[in-house]
C-alpha atoms as one frame of an Amber mdcrd trajectory, in Angstrom:
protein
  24.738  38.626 -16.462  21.049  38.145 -16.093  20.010  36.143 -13.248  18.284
  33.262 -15.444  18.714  32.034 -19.087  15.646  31.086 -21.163  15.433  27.498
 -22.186  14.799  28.224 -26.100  18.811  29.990 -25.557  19.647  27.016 -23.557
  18.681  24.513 -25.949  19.784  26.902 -28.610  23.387  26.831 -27.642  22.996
  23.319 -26.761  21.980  22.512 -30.544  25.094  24.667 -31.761  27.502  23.124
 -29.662  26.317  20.004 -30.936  26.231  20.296 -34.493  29.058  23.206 -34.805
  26.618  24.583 -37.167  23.706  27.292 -36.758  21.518  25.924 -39.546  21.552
  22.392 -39.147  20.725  23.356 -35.119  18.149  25.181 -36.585  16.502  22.634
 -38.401  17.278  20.327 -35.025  14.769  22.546 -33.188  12.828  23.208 -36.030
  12.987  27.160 -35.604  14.725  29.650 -38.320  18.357  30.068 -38.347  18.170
  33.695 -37.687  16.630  33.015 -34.313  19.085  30.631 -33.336  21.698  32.706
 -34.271  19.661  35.944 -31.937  20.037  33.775 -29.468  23.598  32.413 -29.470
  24.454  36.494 -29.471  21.678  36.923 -26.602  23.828  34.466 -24.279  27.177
  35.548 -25.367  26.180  38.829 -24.253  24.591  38.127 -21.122  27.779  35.811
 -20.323  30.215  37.884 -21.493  32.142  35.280 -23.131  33.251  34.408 -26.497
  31.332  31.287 -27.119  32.020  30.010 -30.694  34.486  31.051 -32.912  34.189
  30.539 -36.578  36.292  28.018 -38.728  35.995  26.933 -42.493  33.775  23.773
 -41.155  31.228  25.777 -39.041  31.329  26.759 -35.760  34.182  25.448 -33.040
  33.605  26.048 -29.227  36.021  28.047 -27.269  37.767  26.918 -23.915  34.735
  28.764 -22.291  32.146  27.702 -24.335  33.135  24.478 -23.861  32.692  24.789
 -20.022  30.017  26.085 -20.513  28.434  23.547 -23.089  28.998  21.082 -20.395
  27.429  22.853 -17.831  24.419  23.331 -20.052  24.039  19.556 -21.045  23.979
  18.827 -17.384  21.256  21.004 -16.774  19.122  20.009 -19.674  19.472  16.151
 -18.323  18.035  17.323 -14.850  14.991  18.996 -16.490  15.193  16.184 -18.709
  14.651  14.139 -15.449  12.542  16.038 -13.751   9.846  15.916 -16.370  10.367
  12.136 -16.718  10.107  11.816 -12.695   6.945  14.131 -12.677   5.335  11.596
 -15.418   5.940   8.822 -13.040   4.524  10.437 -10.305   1.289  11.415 -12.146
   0.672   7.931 -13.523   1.660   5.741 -10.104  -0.550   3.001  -9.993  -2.975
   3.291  -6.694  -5.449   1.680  -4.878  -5.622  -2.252  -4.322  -4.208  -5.094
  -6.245  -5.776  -8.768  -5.799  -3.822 -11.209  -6.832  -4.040 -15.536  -7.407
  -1.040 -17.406  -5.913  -0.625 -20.623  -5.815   1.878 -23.924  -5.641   4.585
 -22.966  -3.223   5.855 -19.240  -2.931   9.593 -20.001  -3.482   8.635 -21.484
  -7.026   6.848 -18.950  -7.840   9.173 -16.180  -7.002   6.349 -14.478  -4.971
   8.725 -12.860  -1.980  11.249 -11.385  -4.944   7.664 -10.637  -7.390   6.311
  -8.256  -4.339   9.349  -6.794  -3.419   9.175  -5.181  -7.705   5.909  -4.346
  -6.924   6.260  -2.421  -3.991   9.349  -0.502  -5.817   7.477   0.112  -9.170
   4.173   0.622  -7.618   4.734   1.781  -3.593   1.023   3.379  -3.544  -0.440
  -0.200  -4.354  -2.453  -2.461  -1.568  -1.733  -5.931  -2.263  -3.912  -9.082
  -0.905  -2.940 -12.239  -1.725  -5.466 -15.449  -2.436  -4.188 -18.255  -2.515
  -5.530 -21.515  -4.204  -5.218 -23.808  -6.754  -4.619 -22.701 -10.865  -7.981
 -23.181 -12.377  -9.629 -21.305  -9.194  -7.304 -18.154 -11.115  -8.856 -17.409
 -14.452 -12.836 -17.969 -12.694 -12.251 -15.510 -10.396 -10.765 -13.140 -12.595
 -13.947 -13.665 -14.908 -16.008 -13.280 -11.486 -13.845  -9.794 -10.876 -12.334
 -11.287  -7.576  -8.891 -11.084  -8.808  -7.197  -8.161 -11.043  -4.086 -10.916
 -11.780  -2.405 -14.103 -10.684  -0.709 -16.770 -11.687  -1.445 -19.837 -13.602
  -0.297 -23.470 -14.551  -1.805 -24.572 -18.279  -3.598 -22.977 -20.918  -5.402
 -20.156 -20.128  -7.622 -21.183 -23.253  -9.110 -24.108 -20.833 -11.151 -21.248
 -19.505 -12.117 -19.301 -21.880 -15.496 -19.515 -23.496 -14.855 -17.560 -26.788
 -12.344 -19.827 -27.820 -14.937 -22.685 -27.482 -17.360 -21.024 -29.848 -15.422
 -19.321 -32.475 -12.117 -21.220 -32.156  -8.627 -19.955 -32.092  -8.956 -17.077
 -34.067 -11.116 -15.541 -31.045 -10.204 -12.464 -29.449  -8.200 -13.957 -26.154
 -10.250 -13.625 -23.263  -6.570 -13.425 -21.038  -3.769 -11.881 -21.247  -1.106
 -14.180 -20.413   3.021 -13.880 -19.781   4.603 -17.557 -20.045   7.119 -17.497
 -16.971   8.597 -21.123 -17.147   8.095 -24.811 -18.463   7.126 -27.606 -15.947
   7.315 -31.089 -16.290   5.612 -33.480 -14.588   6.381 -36.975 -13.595   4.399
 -40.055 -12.131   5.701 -41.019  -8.732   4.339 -44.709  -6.927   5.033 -46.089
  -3.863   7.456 -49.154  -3.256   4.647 -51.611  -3.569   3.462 -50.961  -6.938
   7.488 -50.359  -8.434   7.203 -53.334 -10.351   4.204 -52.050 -11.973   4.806
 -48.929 -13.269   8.433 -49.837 -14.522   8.223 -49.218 -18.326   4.431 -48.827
 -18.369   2.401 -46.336 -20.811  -0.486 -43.772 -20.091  -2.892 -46.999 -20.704
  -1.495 -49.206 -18.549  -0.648 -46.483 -15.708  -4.660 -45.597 -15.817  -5.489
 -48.958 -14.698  -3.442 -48.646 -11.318  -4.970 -46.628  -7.981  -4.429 -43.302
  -8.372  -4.796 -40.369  -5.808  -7.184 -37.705  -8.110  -7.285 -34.038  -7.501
 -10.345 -31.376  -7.712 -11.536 -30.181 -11.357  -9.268 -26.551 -10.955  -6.328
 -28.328 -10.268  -3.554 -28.870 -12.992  -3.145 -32.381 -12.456  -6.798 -33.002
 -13.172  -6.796 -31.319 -16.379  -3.724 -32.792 -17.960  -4.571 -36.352 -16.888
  -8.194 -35.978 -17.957  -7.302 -34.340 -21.332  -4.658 -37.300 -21.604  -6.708
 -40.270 -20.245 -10.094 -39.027 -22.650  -7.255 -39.380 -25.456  -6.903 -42.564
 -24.787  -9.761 -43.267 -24.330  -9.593 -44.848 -20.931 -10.515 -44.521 -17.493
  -8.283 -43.196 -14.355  -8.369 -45.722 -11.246  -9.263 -42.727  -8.746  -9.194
 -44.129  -5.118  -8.995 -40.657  -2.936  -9.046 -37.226  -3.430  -7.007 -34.939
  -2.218  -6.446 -30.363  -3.229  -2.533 -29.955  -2.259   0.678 -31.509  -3.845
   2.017 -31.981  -0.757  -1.267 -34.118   0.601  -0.861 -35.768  -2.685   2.658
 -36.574  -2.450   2.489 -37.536   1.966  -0.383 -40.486   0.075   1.543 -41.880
  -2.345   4.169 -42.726   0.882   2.192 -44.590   2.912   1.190 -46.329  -0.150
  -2.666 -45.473  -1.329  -1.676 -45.130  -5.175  -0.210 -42.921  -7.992   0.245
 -39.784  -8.655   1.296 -36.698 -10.535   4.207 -34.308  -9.313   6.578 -31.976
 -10.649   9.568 -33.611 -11.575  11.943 -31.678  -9.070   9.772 -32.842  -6.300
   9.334 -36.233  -7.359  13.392 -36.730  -7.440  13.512 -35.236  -4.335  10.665
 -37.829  -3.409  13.133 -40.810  -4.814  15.946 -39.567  -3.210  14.672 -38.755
   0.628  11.859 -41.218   0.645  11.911 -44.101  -2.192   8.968 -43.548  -4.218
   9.538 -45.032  -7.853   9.300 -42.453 -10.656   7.482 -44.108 -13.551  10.114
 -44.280 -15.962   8.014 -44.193 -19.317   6.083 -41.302 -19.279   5.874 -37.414
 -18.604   4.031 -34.463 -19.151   4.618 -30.720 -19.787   2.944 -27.490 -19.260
   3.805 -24.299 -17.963   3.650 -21.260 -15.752   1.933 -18.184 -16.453   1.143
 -14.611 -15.264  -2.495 -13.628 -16.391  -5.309 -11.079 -16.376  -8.474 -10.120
 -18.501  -6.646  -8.707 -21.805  -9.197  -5.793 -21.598  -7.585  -4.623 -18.381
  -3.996  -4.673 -19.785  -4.278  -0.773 -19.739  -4.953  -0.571 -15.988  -1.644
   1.133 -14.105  -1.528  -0.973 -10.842  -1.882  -4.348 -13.264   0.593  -2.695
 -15.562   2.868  -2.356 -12.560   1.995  -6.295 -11.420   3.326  -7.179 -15.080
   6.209  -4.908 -15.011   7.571  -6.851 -11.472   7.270  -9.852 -13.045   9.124
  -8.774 -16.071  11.705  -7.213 -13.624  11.901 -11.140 -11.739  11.642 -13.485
 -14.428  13.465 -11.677 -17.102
């Protein structure tokens, strides 16, 4: 037996096997069947086994040929993976990879989201900057990011959509990762007040305001221009947690997500206000025209791999 067998016979007998029937492997591979058939005869006689013998269907495989069929299928999934692998390897993302975090880490997912990344894209440099959500999309725009995440509507920053509407082409390309909602937590003093109050009546209370790129400043500016009325702000403050540590020792209002305001209830008896709420959610963004890039396709392919 010769010391190699060419892949056209390999695939050849491969086809056979599988379709116990020289033409219809022929028209598998898309040769002639008289050059599958040269081939099947080539092995057979390099082998020196009876491969096939014929029945009324087609062809059957013999004990041997059998063996060998499986032997052959094994082979052609290793070159099968070896190509695949080799792809891989040609296309690994490299280089550096800036991303936006922001909130707290364990919300986020960010230990488990670079942990993917380092698997999917091991020849990437990652540096992390944090800071609040609207601080994101700017830099992006700015090319101080290549991704990050986001809390709102991406659309809040995107000029295009401000000119020729909806319809636009998106600026962002944006994964939605989760739904937040957002409550209205108060100190002690001013329970009585916010018991059953609206948006309206809420606005006229002191509340503890936030910088423009924060969430919280966007959803209660979008809502309280709505309403037409005017937010109370008595201090300013850039993290939930300041935010939060306020409302304690009792300087005013303000907005939370609604698992850390029940926590807040429970450990430390702020008042949630009971008549209101707001949503928005989580997202994963970067300029749609660098959707093609390999290390952000590998930054959107961890957070696929996290958040499902």
């Amino acid at each position: 037996m010769t010391n190699s067998v060419d892949l056209r016979t390999l695939r050849a007998f491969i086809a056979a096997a599988r379709e116990g029937n020289v033409t219809r492997a022929a028209e598998q591979l898309h040769v002639t069947q008289p050059a599958v058939t040269l081939q099947l005869k080539r092995l057979a006689a390099d082998t020196g086994l009876t491969l096939f013998r014929r029945t009324a269907k087609g062809l059957e495989l013999t004990q041997e040929g059998a063996l060998l069929a499986a032997k052959a299928e094994q082979v052609l999934a290793a070159l099968t993976d070896f190509g695949q692998t080799a792809g891989r390897l040609s296309t690994r993302a490299r280089g550096k990879l800036r991303i936006g975090t922001i909130i707290d880490p364990e919300f986020t997912r960010l230990g488990a989201f670079l942990k993917a990344l380092i698997e999917s894209g091991p020849g990437l440099e990652t540096t992390l900057r944090h800071g609040m959500s609207g601080d994101v999309p700017e830099r992006l725009k700015r090319n101080e990011l290549d991704a990050g995440f986001y809390l709102g509507d991406p659309q809040d920053y995107d000029p295009a959509t401000e000119i020729a509407g909806e319809n636009a082409a998106p600026l962002f390309h944006a994964r939605e990762l989760a739904q937040l909602t957002y409550r209205v937590v108060a100190p002690p003093s001013l329970a009585a007040f916010v018991r059953g109050a609206d948006w309206a009546k809420l606005a006229s209370l002191p509340w503890i305001g936030t910088p423009s790129a924060s969430v919280h400043n966007r959803l209660l500016s979008r809502l309280f221009s709505d309403l037409g009325v005017w937010q109370n702000i008595v201090a300013q403050v850039d993290q939930e947690s300041s935010m939060v540590a306020m409302v304690r020792t009792g300087v005013g209002l303000s907005l939370c997500r609604e698992t850390i305001a029940l926590h807040e209830q429970q450990a430390n008896g702020l008042t949630i206000a009971d008549n209101v709420k707001i949503s928005t959610s989580l997202s994963f963004l970067c300029l749609d025209a660098r959707t093609g890039d390999p290390s952000i396709r590998s930054a959107f392919d961890a957070i696929r791999r996290v958040w499902g």
